[in-house]
C-alpha positions in Angstrom: -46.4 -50.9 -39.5 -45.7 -51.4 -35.7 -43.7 -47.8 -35.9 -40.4 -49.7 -33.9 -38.3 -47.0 -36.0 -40.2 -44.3 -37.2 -38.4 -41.3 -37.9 -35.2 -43.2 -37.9 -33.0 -43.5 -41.3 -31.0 -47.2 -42.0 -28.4 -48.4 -44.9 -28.5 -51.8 -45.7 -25.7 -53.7 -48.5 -26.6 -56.3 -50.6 -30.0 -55.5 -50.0 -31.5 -56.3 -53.3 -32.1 -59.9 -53.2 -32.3 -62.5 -50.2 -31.1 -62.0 -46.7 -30.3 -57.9 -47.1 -33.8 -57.4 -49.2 -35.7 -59.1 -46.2 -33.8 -56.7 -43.6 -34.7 -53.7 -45.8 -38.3 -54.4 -46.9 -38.5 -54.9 -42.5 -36.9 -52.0 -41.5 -39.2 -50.0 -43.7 -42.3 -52.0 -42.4 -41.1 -50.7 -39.1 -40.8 -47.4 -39.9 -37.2 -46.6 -41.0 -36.4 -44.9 -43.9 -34.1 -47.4 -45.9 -31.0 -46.8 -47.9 -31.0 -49.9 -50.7 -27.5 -50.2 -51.6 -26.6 -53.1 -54.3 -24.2 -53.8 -56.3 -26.4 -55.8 -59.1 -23.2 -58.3 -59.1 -23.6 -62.5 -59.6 -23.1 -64.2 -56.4 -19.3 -64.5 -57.3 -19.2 -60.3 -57.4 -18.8 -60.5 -61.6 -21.3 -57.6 -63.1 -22.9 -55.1 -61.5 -26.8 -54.1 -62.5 -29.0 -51.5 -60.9 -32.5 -53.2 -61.2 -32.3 -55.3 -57.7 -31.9 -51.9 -55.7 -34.8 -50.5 -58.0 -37.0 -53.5 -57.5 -36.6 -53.2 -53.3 -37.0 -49.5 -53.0 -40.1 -49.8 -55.2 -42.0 -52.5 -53.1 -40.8 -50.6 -50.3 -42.3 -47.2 -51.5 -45.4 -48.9 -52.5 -46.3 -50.0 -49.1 -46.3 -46.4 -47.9 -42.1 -46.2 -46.5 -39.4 -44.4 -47.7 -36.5 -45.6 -49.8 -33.5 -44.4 -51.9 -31.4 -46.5 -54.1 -27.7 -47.5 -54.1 -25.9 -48.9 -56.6 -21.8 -48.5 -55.0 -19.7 -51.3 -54.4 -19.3 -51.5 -50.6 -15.7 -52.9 -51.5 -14.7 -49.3 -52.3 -13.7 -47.2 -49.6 -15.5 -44.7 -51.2 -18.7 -46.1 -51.0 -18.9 -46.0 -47.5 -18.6 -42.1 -47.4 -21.3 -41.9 -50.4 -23.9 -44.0 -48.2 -23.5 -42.3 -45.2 -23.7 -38.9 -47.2 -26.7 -39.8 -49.3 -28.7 -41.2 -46.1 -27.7 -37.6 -44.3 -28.5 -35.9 -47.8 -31.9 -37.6 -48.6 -33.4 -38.2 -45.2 -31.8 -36.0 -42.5 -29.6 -38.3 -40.6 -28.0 -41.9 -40.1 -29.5 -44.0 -37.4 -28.8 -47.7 -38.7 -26.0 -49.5 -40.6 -26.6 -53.2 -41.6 -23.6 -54.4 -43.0 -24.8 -57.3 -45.2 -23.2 -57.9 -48.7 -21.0 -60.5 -49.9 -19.9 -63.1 -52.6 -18.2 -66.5 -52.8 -15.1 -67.3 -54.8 -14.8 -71.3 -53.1 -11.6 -73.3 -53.7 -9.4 -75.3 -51.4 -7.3 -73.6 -49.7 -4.1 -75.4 -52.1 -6.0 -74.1 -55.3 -7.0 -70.8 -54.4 -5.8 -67.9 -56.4 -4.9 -64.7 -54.8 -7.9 -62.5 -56.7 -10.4 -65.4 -55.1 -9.0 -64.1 -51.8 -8.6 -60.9 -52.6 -12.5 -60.4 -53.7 -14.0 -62.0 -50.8 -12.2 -60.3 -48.3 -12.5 -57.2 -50.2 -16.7 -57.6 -50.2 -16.9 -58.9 -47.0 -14.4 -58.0 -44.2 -13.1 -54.5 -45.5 -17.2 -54.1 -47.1 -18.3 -53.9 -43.7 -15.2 -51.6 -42.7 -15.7 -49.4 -45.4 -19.3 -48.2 -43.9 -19.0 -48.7 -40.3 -16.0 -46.3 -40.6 -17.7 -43.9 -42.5 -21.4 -43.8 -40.3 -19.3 -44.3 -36.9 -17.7 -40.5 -37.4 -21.7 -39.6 -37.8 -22.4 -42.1 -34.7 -20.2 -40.5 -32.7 -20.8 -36.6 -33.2 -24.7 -37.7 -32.5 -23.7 -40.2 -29.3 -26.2 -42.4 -30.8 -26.2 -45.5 -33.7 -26.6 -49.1 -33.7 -24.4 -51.3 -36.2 -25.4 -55.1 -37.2 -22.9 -57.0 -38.9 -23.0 -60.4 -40.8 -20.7 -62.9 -40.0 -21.6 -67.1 -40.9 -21.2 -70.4 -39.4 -18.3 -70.7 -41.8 -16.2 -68.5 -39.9 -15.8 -71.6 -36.9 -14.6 -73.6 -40.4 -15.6 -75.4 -43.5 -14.1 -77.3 -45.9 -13.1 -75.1 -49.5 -13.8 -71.9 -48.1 -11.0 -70.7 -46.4 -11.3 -66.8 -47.6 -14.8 -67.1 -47.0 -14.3 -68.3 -43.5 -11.8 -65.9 -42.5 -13.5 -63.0 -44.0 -16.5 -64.2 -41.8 -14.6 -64.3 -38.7 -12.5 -61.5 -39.1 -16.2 -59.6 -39.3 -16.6 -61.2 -35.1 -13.5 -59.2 -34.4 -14.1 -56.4 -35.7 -17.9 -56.4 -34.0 -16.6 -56.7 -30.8 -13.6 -53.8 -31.4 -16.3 -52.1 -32.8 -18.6 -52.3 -29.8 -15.9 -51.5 -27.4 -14.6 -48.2 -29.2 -17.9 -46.8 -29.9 -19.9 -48.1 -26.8 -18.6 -44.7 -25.0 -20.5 -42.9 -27.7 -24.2 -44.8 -26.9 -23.2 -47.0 -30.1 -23.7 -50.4 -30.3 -22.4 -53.5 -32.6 -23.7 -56.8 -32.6 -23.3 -59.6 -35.3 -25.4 -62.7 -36.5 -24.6 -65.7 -38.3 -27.3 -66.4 -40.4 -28.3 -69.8 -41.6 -30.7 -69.0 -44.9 -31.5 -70.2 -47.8 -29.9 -67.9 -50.4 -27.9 -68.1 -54.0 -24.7 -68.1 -52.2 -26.1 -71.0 -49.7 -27.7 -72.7 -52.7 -26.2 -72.6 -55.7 -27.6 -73.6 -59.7 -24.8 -75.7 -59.5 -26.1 -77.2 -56.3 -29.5 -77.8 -57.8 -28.2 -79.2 -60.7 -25.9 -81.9 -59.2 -28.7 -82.5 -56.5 -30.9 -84.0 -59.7 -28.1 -86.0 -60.8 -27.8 -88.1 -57.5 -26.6 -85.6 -54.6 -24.9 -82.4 -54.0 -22.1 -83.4 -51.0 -24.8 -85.5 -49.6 -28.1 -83.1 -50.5 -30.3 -84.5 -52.5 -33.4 -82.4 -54.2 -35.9 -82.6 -51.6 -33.3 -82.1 -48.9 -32.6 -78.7 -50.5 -36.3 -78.0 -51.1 -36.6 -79.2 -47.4 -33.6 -76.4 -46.3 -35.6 -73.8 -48.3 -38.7 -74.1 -46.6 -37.1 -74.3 -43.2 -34.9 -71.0 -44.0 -36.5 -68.7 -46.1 -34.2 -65.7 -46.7 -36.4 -63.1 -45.1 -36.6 -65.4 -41.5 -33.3 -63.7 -40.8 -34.7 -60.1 -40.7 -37.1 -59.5 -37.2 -33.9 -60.9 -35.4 -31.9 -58.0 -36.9 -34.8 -55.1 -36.8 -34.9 -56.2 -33.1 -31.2 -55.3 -33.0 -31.9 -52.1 -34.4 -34.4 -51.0 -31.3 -34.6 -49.5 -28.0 -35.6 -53.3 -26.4 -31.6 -54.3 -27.5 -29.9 -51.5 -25.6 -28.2 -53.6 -23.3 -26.8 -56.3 -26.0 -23.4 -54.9 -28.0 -20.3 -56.8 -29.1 -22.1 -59.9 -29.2 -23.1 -62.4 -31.8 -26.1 -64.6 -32.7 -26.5 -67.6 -34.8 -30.3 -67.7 -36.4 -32.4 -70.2 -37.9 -35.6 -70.3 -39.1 -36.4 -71.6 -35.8 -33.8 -71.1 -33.5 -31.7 -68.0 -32.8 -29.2 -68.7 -29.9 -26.7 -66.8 -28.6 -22.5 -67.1 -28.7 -20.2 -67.4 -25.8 -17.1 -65.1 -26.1 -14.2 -66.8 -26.5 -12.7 -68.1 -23.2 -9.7 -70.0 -21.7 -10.8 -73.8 -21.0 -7.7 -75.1 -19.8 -3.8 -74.1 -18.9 -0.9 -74.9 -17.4 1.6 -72.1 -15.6 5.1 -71.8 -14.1 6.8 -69.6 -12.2 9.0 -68.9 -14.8 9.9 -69.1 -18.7 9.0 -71.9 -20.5 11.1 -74.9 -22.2 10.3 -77.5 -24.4 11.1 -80.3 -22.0 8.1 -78.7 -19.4 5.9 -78.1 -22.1 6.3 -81.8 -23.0 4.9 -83.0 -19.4 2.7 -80.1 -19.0 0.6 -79.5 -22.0 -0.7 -83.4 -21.9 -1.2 -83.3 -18.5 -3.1 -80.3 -18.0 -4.1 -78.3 -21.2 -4.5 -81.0 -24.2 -5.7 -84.6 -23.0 -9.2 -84.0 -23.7 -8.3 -82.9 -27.3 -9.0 -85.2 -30.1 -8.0 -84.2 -34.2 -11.3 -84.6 -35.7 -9.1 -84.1 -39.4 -7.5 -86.9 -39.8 -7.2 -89.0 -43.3 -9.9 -91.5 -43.9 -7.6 -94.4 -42.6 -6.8 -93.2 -39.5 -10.1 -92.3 -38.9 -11.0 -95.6 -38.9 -8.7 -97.0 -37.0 
């Protein structure tokens, strides 16, 4: 243990398998006493089991750290309060919230039912609501607290998951609200946008149409190839790094990491415009907007035959 956290106290969700168990088994390692909370749910939220919390606070408690199990589901407001309260309860205090859970419902956005929207925003975007609400009232009575939330690569797009993606992105908006409302208070909220390995990244399905001949172009040793490169646990020192003293000065931002790269998002920023001394019309926008704002733009979703063309 390099003692990064000692004597601090952390809540991690969805931390019984994959990314989350990584983040906890690490925040232990450095020192941090570690709420488990997990639902035991499939990766499409269906069930609910209390063995992968065991199973993490166990291995965590065997190497010497402390640990406490969670079974709530973070898409409850109630759960929030619970985790905050047990942490304060069982350990003293709340130093730490990594916001980490989720689930996938995938469809097209013209076959989507409203439940499959429902549940992943639920999970994700008000999940990470639901405890950041809950441990910033504690946050802010101490002047102290550091937040990391999970957003994806998904959130800048992709094709059939459309409550996925805006869940994700919503989760960049409400990090950098976040950091602005409780940065006063000596709080600070970052975000990453892990690329990993995982059963929502990789499904059975997946695997199984990978040995038949390719999985949207993935073939079995390209998956095999992905989960070497990205182990789920690669994702973890970036986020126990957010969680220490050396990241004081980083807050409302977010990273994307790799098992070999972790870089760093621009905020979003005006590229181009056009102005006027006075209201618009449609005529001006018409010999404005090419002119000065779009020309550069090209639609990258276009049918197949245009494409071609």
């Amino acid at each position: 243990m390099a003692d990064r956290l000692k004597d601090r106290v952390a809540i991690v969700t969805g931390a019984g398998r994959g990314i989350g168990r990584g983040e906890a088994l690490l925040l232990a390692q450095e020192g941090a006493a570690v709420i488990v909370n997990d639902f035991g749910g499939s990766a499409g939220g269906e069930g609910g089991e209390q063995t992968p919390a065991e199973e993490v606070v166990a291995e965590i408690k065997a190497a010497g750290g402390k640990a406490a199990a969670n079974y709530g589901n973070i898409a409850d407001f109630q759960t929030g309060e619970d985790l905050v309260k047990q942490a304060v309860d069982t350990f003293g205090r709340l130093d730490i919230v990594v916001n980490n859970a989720g689930i996938l419902r995938d469809r097209m956005v013209f076959n989507m039912s409203e439940d499959e929207w429902d549940a992943v925003i639920a999970v994700h975007l008000k999940g990470h609501f639901n405890l950041t609400r809950h441990a910033c009232v504690v946050f802010r009575q101490q002047r102290s607290g550091v937040i990391v939330n999970t957003s994806s690569e998904s959130g800048l797009g992709n094709m059939g998951q459309v409550n996925y993606s805006a869940a994700k992105e919503g989760i960049i908006g409400l990090t950098r609200t976040v950091a602005r409302d409780m940065g006063r208070y000596g709080v600070r909220c970052n975000a990453i946008r892990p690329r990993a390995a995982t059963r929502l990244t990789i499904s059975d399905d997946m695997r199984e149409a990978a040995e038949r001949g390719g999985a949207a172009g993935m073939t079995t040793e390209m998956l095999q190839a992905f989960e070497k490169a990205n182990p789920p646990e690669a994702v973890a020192p970036m986020v126990v790094w957010l969680c220490t003293d050396e990241a004081a000065n980083v807050n409302g931002r977010d990273f994307l990491v790799v098992g070999n790269q972790i870089a760093l998002y621009s905020e979003p920023e005006i590229i181009a415009e056009a102005r006027i001394d006075h209201g618009w019309n449609l005529d001006e926008l018409s010999k404005l907007m090419p002119e000065q704002v779009t020309k550069d733009l090209v639609n990258k979703f276009v049918p197949k035959e245009e494409a071609k063309t």
